[in-house]
PAFIBA-377827 format. One record per atom (N, C-alpha, C, CB): residue number from 0; residue in one letter; atom name; y, z, x. Coordinates in Angstrom, 1 decimal. Glycine has a CB too. Layout:
<rs>
 num residuo atomo      Y      Z      X
 NUM       A    CA      Y      Z      X
...
</rs>
This chain:
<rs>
 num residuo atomo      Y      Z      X
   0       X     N   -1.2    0.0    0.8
   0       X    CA    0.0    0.0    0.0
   0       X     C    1.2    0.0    0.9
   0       X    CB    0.0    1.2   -0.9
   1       X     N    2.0   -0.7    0.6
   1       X    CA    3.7   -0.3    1.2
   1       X     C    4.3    0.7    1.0
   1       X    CB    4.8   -0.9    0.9
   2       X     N    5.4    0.7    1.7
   2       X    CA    6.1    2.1    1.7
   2       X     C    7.0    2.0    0.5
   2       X    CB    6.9    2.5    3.0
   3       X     N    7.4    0.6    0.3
   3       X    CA    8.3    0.4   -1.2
   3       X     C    7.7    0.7   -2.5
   3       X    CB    8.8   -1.2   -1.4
   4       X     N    5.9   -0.1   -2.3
   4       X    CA    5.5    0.2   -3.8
   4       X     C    5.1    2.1   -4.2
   4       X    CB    3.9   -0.8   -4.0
   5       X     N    5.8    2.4   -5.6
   5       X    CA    5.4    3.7   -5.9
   5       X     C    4.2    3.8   -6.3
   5       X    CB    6.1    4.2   -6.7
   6       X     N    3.1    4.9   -6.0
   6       X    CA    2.2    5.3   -5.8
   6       X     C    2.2    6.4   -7.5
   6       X    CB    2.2    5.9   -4.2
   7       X     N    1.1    5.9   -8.2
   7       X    CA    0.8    6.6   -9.5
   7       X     C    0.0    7.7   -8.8
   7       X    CB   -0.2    5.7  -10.7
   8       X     N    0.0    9.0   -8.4
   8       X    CA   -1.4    9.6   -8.0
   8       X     C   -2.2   10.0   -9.1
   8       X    CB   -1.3   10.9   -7.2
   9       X     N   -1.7   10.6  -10.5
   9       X    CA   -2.3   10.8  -11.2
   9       X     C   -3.7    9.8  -11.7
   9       X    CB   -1.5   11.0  -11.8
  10       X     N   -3.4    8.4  -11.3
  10       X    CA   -4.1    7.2  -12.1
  10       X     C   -5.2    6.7  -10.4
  10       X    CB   -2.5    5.6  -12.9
  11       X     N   -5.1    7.8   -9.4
  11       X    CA   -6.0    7.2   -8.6
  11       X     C   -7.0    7.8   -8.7
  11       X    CB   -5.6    7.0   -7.2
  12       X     N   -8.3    7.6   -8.2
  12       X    CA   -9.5    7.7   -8.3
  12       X     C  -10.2    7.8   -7.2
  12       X    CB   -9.9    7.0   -8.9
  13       X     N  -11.6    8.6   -7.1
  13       X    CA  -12.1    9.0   -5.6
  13       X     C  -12.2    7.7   -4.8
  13       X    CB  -13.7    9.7   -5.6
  14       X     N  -12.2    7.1   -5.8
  14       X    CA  -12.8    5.4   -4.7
  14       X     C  -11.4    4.9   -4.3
  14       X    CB  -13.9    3.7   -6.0
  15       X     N  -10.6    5.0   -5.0
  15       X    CA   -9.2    5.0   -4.3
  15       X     C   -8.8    5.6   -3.1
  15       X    CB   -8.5    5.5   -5.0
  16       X     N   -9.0    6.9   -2.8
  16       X    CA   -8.7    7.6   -1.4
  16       X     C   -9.4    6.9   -0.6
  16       X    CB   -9.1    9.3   -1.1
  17       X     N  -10.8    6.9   -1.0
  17       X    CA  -11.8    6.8   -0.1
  17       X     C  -11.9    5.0    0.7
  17       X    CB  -13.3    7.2   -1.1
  18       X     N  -10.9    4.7   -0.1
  18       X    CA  -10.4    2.6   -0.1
  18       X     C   -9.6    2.7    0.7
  18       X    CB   -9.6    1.7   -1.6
  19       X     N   -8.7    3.7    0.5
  19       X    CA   -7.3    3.4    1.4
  19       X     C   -6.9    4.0    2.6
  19       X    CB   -6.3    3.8    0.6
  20       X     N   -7.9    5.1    2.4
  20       X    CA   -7.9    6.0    4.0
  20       X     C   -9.1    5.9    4.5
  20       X    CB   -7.7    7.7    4.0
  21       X     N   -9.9    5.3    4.4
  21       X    CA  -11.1    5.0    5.4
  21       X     C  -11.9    5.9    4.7
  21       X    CB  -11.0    5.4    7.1
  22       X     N  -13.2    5.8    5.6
  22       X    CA  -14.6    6.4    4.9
  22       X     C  -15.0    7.3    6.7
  22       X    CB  -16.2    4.5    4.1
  23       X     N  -14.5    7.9    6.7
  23       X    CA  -14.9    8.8    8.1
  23       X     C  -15.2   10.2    7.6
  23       X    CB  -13.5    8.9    9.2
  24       X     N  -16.0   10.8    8.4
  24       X    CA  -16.1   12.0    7.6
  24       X     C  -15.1   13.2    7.2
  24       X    CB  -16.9   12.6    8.2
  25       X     N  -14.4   12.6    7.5
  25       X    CA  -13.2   14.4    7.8
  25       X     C  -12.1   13.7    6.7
  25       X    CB  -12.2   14.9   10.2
  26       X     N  -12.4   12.3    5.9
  26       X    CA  -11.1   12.0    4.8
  26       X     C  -12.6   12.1    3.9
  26       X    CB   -9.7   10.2    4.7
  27       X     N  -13.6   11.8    3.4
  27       X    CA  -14.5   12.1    2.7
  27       X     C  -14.7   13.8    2.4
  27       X    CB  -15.6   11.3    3.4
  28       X     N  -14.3   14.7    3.0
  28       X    CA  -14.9   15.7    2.8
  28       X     C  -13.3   16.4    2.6
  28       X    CB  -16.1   16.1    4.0
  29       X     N  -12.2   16.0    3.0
  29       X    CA  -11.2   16.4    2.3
  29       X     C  -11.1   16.3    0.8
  29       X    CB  -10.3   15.9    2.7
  30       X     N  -11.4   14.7    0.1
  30       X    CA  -11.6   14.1   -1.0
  30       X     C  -12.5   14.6   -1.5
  30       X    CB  -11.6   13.0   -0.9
  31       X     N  -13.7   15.2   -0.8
  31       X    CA  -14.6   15.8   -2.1
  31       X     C  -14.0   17.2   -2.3
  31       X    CB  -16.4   15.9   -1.7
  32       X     N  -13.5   17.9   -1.3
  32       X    CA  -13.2   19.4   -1.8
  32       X     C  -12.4   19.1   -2.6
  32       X    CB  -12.7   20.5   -0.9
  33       X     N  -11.1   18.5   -3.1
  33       X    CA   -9.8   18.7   -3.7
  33       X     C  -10.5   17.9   -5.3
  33       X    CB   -8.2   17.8   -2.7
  34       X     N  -11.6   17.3   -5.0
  34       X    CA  -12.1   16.5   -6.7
  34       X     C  -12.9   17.9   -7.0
  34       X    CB  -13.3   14.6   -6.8
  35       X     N  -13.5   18.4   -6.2
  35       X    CA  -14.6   19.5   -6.6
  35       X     C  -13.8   20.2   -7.2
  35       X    CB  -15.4   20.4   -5.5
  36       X     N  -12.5   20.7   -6.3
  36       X    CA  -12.2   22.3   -6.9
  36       X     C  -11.3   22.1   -7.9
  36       X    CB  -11.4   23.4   -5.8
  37       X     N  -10.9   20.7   -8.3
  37       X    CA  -10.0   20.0   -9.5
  37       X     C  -11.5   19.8  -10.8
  37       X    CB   -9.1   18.1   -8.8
  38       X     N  -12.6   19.2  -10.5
  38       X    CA  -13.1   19.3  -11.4
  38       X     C  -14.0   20.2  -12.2
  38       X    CB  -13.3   18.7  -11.3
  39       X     N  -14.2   21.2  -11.1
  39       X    CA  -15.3   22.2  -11.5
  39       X     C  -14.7   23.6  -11.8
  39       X    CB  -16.3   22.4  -10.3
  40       X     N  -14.2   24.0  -10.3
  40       X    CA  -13.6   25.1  -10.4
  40       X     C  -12.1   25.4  -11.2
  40       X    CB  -13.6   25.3   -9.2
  41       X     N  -11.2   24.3  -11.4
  41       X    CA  -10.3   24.7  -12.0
  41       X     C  -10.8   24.7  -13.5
  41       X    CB   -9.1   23.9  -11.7
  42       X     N  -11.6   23.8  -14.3
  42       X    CA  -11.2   23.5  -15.5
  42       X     C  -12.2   24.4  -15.6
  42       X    CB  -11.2   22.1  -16.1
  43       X     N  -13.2   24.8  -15.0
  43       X    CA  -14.1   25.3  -15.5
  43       X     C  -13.9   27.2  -16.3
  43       X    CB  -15.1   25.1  -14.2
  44       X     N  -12.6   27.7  -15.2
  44       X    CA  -12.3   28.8  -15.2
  44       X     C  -11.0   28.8  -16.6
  44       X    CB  -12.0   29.2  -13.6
  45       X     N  -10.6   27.1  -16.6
  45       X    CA   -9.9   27.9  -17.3
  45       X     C  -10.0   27.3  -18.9
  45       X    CB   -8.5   27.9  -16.6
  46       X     N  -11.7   27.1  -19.0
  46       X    CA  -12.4   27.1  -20.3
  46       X     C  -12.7   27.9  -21.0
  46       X    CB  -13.2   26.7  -20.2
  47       X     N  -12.5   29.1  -20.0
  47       X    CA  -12.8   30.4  -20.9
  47       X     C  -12.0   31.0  -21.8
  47       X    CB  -13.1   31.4  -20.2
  48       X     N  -10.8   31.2  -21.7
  48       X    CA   -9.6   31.5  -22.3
  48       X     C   -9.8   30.8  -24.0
  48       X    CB   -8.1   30.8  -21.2
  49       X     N   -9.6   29.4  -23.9
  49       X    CA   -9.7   29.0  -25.6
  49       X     C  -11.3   29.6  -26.1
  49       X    CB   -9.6   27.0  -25.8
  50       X     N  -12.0   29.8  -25.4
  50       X    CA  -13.4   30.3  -25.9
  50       X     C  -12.8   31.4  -26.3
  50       X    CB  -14.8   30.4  -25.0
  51       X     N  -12.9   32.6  -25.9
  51       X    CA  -12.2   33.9  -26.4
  51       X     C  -11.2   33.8  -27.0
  51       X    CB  -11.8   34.6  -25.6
  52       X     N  -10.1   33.2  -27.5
  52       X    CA   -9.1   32.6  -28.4
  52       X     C   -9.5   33.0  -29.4
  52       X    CB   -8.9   31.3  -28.4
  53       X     N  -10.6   31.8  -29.6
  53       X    CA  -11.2   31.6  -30.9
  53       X     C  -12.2   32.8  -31.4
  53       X    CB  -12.0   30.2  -30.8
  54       X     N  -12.8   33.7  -30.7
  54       X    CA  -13.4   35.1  -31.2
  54       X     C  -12.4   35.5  -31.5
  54       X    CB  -14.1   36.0  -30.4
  55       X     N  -10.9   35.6  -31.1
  55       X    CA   -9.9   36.6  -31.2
  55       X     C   -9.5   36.3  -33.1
  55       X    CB   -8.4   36.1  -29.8
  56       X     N   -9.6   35.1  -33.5
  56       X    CA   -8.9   34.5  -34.4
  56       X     C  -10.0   34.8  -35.9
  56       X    CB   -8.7   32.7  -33.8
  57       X     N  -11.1   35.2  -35.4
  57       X    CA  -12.1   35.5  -36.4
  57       X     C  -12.2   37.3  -36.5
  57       X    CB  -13.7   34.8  -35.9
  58       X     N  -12.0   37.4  -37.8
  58       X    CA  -11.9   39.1  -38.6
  58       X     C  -13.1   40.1  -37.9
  58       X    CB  -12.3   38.9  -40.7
  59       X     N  -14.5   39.2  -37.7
  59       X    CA  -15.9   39.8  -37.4
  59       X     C  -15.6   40.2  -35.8
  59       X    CB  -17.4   38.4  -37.7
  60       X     N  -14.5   39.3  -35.3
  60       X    CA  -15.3   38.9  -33.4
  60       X     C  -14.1   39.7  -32.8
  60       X    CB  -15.4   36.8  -32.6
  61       X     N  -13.2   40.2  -33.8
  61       X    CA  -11.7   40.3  -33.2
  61       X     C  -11.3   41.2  -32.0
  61       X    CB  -10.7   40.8  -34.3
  62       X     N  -12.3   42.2  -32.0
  62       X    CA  -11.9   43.6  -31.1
  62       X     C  -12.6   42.8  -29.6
  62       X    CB  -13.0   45.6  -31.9
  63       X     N  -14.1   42.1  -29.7
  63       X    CA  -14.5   41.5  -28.7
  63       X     C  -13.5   40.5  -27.8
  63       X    CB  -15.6   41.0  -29.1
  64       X     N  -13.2   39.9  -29.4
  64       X    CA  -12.1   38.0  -28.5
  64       X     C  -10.8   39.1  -28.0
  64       X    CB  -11.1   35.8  -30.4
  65       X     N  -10.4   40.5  -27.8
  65       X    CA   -9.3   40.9  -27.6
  65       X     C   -9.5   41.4  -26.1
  65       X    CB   -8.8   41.9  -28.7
  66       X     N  -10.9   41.9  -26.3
  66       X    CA  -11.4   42.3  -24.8
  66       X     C  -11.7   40.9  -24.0
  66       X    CB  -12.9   43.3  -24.8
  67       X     N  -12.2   40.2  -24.4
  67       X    CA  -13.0   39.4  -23.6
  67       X     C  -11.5   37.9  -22.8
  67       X    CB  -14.5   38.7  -25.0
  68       X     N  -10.7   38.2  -23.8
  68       X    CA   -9.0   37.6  -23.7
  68       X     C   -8.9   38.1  -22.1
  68       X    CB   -7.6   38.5  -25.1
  69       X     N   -8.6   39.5  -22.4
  69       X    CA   -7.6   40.6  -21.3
  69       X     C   -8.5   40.0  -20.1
  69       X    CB   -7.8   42.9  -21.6
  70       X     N  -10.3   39.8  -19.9
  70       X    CA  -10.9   39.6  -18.7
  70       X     C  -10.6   38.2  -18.5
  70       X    CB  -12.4   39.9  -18.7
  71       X     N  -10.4   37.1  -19.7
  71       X    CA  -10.2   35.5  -19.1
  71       X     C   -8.9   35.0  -18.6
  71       X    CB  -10.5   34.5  -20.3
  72       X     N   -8.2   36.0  -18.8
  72       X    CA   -6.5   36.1  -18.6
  72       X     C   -6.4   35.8  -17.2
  72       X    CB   -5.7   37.8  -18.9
  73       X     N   -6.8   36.0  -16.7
  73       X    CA   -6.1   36.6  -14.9
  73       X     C   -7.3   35.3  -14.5
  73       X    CB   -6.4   38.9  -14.1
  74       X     N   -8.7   34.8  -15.5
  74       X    CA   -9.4   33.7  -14.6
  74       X     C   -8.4   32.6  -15.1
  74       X    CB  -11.1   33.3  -14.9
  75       X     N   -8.4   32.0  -16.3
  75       X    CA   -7.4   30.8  -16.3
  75       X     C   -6.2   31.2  -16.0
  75       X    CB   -7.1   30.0  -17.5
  76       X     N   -5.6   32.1  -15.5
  76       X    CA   -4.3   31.8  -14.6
  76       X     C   -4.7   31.3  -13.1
  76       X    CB   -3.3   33.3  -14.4
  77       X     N   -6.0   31.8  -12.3
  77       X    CA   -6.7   31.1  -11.4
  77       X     C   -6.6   29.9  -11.4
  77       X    CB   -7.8   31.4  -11.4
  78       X     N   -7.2   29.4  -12.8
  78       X    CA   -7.2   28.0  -13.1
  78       X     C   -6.3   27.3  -13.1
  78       X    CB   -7.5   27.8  -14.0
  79       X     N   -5.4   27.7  -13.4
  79       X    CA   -4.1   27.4  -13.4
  79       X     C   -3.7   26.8  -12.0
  79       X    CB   -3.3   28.6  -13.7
  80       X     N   -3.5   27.6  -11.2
  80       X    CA   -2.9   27.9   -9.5
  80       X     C   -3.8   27.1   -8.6
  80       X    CB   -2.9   29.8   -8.9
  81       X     N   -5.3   26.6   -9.2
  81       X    CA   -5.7   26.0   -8.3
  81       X     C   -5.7   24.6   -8.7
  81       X    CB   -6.8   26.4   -8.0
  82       X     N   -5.5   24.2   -9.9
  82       X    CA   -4.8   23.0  -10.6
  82       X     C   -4.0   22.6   -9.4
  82       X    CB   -3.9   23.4  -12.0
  83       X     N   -2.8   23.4   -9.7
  83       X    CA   -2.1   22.8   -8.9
  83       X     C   -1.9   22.7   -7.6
  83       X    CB   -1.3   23.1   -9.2
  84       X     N   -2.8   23.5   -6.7
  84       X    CA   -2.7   23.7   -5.6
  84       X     C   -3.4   22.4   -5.4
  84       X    CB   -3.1   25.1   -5.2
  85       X     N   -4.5   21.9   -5.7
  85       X    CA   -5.7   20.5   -5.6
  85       X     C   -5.0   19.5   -6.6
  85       X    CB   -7.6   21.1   -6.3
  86       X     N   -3.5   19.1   -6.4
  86       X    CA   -3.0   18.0   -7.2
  86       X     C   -3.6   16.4   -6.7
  86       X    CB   -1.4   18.0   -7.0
  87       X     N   -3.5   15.6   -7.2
  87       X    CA   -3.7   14.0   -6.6
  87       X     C   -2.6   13.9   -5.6
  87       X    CB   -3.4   12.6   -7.7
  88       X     N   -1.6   14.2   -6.0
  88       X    CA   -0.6   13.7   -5.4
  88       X     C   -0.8   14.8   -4.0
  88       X    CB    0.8   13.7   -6.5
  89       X     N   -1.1   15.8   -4.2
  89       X    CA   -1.0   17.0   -2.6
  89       X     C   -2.0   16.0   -1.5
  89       X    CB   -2.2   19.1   -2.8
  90       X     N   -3.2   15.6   -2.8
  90       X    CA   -4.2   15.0   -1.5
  90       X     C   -3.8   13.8   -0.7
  90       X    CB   -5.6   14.6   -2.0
  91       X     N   -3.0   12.9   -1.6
  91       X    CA   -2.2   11.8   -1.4
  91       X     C   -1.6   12.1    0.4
  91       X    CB   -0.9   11.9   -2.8
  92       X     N   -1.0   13.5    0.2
  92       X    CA    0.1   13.9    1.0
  92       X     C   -0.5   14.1    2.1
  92       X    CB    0.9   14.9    0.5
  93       X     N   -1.5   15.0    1.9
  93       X    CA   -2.1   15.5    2.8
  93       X     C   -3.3   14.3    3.8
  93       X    CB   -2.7   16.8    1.9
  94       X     N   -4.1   13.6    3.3
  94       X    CA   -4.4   12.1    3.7
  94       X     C   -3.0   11.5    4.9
  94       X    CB   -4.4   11.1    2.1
  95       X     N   -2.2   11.4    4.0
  95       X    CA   -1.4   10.3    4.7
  95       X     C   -1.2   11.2    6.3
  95       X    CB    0.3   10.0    3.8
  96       X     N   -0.5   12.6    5.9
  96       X    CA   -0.2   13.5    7.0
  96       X     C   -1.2   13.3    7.9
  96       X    CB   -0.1   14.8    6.6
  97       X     N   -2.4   13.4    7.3
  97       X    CA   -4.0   13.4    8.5
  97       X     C   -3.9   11.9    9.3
  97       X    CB   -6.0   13.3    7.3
  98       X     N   -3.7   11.1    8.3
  98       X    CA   -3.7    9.4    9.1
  98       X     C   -2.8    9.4   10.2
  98       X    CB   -3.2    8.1    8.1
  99       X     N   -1.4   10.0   10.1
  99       X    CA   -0.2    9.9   10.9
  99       X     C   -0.6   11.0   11.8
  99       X    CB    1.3   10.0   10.1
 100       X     N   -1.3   12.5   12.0
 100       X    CA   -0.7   13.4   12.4
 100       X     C   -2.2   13.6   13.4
 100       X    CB    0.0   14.6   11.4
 101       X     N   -3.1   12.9   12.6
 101       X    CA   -4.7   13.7   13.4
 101       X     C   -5.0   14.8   13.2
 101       X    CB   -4.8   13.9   14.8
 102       X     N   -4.1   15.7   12.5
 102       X    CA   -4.6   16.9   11.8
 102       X     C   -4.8   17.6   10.5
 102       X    CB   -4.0   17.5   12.2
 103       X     N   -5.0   18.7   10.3
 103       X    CA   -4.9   19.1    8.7
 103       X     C   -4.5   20.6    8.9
 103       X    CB   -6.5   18.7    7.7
 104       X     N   -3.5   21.2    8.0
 104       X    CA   -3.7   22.4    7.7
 104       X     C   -4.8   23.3    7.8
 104       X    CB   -3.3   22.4    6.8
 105       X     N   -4.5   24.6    8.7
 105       X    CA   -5.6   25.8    8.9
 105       X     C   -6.7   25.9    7.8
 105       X    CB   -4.8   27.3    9.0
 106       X     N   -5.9   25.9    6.5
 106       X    CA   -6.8   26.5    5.6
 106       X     C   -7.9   25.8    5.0
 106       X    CB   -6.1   27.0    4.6
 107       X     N   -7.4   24.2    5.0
 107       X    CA   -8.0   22.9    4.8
 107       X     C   -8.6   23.1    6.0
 107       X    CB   -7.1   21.5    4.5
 108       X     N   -8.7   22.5    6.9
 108       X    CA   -9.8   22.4    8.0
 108       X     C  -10.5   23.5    7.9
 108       X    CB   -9.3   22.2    9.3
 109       X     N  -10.5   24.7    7.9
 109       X    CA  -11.6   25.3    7.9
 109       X     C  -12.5   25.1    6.6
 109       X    CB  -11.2   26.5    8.3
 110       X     N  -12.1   24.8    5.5
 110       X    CA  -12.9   24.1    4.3
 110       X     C  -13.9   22.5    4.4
 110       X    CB  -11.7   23.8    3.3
 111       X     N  -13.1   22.0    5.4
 111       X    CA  -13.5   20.5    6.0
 111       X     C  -15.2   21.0    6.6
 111       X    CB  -12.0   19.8    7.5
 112       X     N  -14.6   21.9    8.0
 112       X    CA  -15.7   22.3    8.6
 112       X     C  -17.0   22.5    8.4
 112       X    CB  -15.6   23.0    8.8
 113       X     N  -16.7   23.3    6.9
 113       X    CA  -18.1   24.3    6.3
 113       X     C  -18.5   22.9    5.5
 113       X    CB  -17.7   26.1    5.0
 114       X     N  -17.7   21.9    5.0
 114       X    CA  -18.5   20.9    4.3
 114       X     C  -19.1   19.8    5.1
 114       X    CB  -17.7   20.2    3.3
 115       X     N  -18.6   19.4    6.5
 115       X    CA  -19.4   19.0    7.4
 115       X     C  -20.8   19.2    7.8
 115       X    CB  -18.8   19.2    8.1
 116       X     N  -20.3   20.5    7.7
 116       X    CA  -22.0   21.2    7.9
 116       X     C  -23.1   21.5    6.9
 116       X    CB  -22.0   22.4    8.4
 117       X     N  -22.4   21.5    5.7
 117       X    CA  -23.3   20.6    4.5
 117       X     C  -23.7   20.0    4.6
 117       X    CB  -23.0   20.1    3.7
 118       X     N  -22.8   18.6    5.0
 118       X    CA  -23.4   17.3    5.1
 118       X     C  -24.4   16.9    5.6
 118       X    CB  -22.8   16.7    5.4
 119       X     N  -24.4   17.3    7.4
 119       X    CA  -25.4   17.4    7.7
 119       X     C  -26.7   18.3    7.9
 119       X    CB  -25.1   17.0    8.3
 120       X     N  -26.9   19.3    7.2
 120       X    CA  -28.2   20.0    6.7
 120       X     C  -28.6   19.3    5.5
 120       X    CB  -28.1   21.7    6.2
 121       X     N  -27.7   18.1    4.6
 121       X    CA  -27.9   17.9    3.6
 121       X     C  -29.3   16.6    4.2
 121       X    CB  -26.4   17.7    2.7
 122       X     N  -28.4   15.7    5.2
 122       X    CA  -29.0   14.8    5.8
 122       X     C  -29.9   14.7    6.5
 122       X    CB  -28.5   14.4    6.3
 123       X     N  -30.5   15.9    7.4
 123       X    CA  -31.5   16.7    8.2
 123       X     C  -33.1   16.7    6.9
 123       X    CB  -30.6   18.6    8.4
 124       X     N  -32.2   17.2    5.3
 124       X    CA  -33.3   17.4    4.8
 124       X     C  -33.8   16.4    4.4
 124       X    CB  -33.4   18.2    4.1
 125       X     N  -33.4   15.3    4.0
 125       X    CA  -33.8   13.3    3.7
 125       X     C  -34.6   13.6    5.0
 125       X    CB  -32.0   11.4    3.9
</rs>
């Protein structure tokens, strides 16, 4: 892409990163953490909240969906914060930075690392 055309991140897709920044291990395994923790871990945590909602909203469930609220509270705000923390557009950023810089942020690389070494116990066992 040029530097003139604007970049949708919302509308890109894994095969997108994985198109535009190469297929090397260390942009593959950035791209899988930030889809993982966008598709699993955020939405997942913060599915719970409308589940308890809806006990809250029924006469029978009400004292439980009030407790069970107060515990999902503080997970979908998790959900929340890692939403955003794992945007398209961060990975966007963070890619490009890696292409230009050869590096990645402390907290990211040490996430890169441990999935490296996934990868290959994953490959060991084939």
């Amino acid at each position: 892409m040029t530097a003139q055309e604007k970049v949708k991140y919302r509308k890109l897709e894994y095969m997108d990163f994985k198109n535009e920044f190469g297929s090397n291990d260390t942009v593959l395994a950035v791209v899988d953490i930030y889809f993982d923790k966008r598709e699993n871990a955020a939405y997942g945590e913060m599915s719970f909240l409308p589940i308890t909602a809806g006990l809250t909203i029924l006469p029978q469930t009400r004292i439980i969906g009030v407790a069970t609220s107060a515990v999902a509270l503080p997970i979908f705000l998790h959900g929340c914060y890692t939403l955003m923390k794992f945007k398209k557009k961060r990975l966007y950023k963070t890619l490009v930075a890696f292409r230009e810089e050869k590096a990645l942020p402390k907290w990211l690389q040490r996430k890169v690392d441990k999935q490296l070494v996934m990868y290959k116990e994953v490959q060991r066992e084939y």
